[in-house]
C-alpha positions in Angstrom: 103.1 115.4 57.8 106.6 116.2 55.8 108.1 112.8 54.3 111.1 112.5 56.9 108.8 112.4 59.3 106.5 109.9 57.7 109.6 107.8 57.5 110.4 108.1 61.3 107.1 106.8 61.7 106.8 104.1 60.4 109.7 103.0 61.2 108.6 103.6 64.8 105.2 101.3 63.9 107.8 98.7 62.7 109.4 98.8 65.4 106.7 98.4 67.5 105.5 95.6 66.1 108.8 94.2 66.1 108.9 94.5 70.0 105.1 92.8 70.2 106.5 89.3 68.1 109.3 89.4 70.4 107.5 89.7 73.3 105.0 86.6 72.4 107.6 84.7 71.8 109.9 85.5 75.3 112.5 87.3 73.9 112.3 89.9 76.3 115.6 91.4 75.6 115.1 92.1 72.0 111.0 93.3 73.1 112.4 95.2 74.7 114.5 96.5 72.8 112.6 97.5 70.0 109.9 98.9 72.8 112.4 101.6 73.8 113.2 101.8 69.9 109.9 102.6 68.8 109.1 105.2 71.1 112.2 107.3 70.6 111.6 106.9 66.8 107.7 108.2 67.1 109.3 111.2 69.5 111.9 112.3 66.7 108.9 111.8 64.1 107.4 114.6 65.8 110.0 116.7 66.8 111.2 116.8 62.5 107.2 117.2 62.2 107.3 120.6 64.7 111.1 122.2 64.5 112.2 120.4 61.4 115.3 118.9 62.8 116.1 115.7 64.6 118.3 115.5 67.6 120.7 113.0 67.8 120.0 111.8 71.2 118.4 108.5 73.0 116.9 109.6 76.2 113.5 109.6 75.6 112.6 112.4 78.2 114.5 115.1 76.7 112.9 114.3 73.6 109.6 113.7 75.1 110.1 117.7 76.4 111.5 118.9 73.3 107.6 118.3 72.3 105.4 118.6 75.4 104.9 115.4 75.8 102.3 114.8 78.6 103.8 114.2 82.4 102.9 110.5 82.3 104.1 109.7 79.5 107.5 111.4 80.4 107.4 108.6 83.5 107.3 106.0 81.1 109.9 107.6 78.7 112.1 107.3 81.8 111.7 103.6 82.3 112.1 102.9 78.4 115.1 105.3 78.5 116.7 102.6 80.8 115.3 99.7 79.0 118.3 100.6 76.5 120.8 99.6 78.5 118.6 96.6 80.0 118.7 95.1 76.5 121.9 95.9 75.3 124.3 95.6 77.9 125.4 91.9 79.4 126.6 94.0 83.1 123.5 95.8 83.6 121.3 95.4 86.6 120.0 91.5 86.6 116.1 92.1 86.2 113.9 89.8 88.2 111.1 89.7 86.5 111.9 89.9 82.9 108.6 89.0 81.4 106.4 91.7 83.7 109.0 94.6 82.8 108.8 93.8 78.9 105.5 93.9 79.0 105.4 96.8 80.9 107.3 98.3 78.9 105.7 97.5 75.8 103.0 99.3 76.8 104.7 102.5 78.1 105.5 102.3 74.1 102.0 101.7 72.7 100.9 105.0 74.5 103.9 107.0 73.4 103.5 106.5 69.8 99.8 106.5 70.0 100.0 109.7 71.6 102.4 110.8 68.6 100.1 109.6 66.1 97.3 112.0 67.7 99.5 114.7 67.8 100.8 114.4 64.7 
């Protein structure tokens, strides 16, 4: 793996665990956060890794296509695209159940960046 892409890496794995302390202790707005966070990172890790270039973008599909990523896993990019602007923005959508969608989320992370990791 070229070095930029190592760096994107791991700072997707940081991420990641970031989102998991957050999530044990119910800050569901910064898990997930740093859920969504991860997987885009791990998705531009592997896009520098294939085409040597990293797009500049945050929705997680169109970088999930950019490298073939499976059609599941494009379903969950979707939802953590959107967990963006759940965690960042005061006027979004009121969530219900904050706790399930975190966690939810969380794992719709996991897989993307362990699917990167096998790909990479």
């Amino acid at each position: 793996m070229n070095e930029e892409a190592k760096k994107w890496m791991k700072k997707a794995e940081d991420d990641f665990e970031n989102a998991e302390i957050l999530l044990r202790n119910k800050k569901y707005d910064g898990a997930m956060f740093f859920s969504q966070q991860a997987a885009e990172k791990a998705l531009k890790a592997i896009s520098i890794e294939k085409f040597n270039r990293l797009r500049k973008i945050h929705d997680l599909v169109e970088l999930g296509k950019d490298v073939n990523l499976d059609k599941n896993l494009l379903e969950n990019a979707k939802e953590l695209t959107m967990a963006y602007i759940y965690s960042r923005y005061p006027d979004a959508e009121e969530i219900k159940d904050l706790k399930k969608l975190s966690e939810n989320l969380a794992e719709y992370s996991r897989r993307i960046v362990e699917w990167v990791k096998k790909s990479l």
